[in-house]
N, C-alpha and C positions, 0 to 999 in steps of 0.2 A: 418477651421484652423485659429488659433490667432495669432496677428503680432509676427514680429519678435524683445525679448529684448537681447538684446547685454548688457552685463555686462564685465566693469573693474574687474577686481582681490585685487590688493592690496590697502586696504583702505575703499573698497567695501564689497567685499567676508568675506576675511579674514584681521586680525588683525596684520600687520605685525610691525607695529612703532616702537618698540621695536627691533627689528631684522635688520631693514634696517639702523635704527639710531646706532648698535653697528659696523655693518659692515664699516660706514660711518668712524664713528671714529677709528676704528682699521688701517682701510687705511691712512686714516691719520697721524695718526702716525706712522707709515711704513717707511713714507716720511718725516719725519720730521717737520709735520705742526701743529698745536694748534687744538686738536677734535674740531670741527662744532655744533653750539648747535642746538640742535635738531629742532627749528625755521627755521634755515636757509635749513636742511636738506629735511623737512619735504615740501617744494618748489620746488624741482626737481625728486619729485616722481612721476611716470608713463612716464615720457619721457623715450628714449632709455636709458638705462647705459651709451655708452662713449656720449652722449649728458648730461646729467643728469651733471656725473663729471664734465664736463667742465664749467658747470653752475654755481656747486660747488663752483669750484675753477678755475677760469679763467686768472688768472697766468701763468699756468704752461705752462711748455715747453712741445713737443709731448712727449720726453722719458720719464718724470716725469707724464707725465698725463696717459701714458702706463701703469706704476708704480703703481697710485694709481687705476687704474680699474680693477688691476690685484689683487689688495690687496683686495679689494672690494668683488671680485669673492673670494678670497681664505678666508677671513672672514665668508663667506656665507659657504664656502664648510664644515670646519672646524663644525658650525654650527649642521651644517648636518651629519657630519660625529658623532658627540656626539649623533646624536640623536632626535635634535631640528625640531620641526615643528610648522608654524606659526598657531597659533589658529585661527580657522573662529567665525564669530560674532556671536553673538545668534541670532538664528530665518533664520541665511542664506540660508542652504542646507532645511530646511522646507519653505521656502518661493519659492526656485528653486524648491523641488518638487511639489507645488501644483502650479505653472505656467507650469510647464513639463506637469502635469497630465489634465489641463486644455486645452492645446494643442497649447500653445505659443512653437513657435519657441526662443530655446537660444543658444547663442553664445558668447565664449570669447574674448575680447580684453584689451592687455596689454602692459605693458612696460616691463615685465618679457621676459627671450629667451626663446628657444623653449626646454628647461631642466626644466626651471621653471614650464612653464604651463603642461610639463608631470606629472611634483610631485603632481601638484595641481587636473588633472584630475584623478589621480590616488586614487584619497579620495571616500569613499564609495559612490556609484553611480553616481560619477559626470560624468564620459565619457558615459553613458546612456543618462544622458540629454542633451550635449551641442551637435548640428550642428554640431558645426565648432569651431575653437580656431584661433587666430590672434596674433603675437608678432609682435615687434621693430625687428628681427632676418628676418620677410619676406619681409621687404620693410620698408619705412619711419615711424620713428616713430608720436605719438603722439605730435602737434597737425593737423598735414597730415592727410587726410578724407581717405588713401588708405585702412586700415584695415575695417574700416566700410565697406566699397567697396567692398573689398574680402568678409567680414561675408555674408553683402545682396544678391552678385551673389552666394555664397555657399547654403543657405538657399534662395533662389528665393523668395525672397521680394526685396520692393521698399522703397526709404523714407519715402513715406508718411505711410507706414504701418511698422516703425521701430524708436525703441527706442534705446536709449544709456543711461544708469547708470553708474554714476561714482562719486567719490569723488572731484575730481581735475578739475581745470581750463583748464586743458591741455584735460581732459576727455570732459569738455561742450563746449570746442574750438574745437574741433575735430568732434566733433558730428552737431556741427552748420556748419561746413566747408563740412559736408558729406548732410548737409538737413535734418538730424535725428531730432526727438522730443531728447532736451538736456533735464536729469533729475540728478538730483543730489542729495546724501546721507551728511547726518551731522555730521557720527560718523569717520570720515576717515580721511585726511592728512589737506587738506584746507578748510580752514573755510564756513560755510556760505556766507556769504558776499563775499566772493574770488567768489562763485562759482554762486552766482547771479550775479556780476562784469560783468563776463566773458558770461555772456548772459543763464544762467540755467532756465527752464522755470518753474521748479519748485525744491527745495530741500525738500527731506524727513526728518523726524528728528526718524523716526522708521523704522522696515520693515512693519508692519502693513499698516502705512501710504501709505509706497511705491506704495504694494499692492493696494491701493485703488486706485491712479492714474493710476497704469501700466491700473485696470481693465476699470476705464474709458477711457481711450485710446483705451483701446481694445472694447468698445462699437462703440466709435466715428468712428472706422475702421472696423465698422462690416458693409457687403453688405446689401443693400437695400432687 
């Protein structure tokens, strides 16, 4: 059996930038505040939701901050409700299958609730591959090691034989904080450089690429 990879959702998986940055703005102005440019937005993804907002906008009073997490939520719904689903990257669900098929252990963790990560396992075959799924909805979010913690005891691996993929700092902070090998992708929310900062032992700039690390990883963690 091959280590266990733990993969983020948004930024990672799928292509949300679009979607997360209309929601931002919609709330926004709900409340009466100037939309958020996508810059600033694009910095408090994968943390919890009422963490994220407050990050946002750290002004706000509780009932106004209530206000805008709620508008957030109902942007999203509204979305959803038209019809809208976020597009996954190319190469993502073919890169999870041949790690699946290969016999890597995988598992989600996210800053999405536990609605979210339903929509998302519900995409053709992905609740076949994943272990286990982890949100900000079970315990502490992102950059708290708890999720990782839960993926490893759910999936009976250990750090040294576990990776974490993600986009965000919040993802490579998280992942260092749990003892995980930190990896990181370059087509997602924070940049490169944010995500070497934050201590990344490597970012990918493909899934191709990914793949070739994940597989050396999974050499280096192969028994004697």
């Amino acid at each position: 059996m091959r280590p266990l990879a733990i993969f983020d959702i948004d930024g990672t998986l799928v292509d949300s930038r679009a979607s997360i940055h209309r929601a931002a703005c919609e709330a926004a102005r709900d409340i009466g505040l100037p939309e958020p440019e996508y810059d600033r937005v694009r910095q408090i993804v994968g943390l919890s939701l009422e963490h994220a907002m407050a990050v946002l906008e750290p002004g706000l009073d509780a009932p106004t901050l209530a206000r805008f997490i709620a508008g957030f939520r109902a942007s999203f719904q509204r979305m959803y409700d038209d019809g809208h689903e976020e597009p996954l990257y190319p190469e993502a669900t073919a890169t999870l299958r041949r790690l699946h098929r290969d016999g890597w252990r995988l598992a989600l963790a996210t800053g999405q609730n536990r609605r979210g990560v339903a929509r998302n396992l519900a995409r053709e075959g992905w609740a076949d591959m994943f272990l286990s799924s982890h949100c900000a909805e079970d315990g502490p979010g992102k950059p708290d090691p708890a999720m990782l913690h839960a993926a490893m005891a759910a999936c009976d691996s250990d750090p040294a034989r576990t990776v974490m993929i993600g986009d965000t700092a919040h993802d490579i902070l998280m992942a260092r904080n749990a003892g995980v090998l930190p990896l990181g992708v370059a087509w997602g929310f924070h940049t490169v450089e944010e995500q070497r900062a934050a201590g990344a032992r490597h970012v990918a700039e493909t899934f191709s690429e990914l793949g070739v690390v994940l597989d050396g990883f999974a050499d280096l963690t192969r028994p004697a």
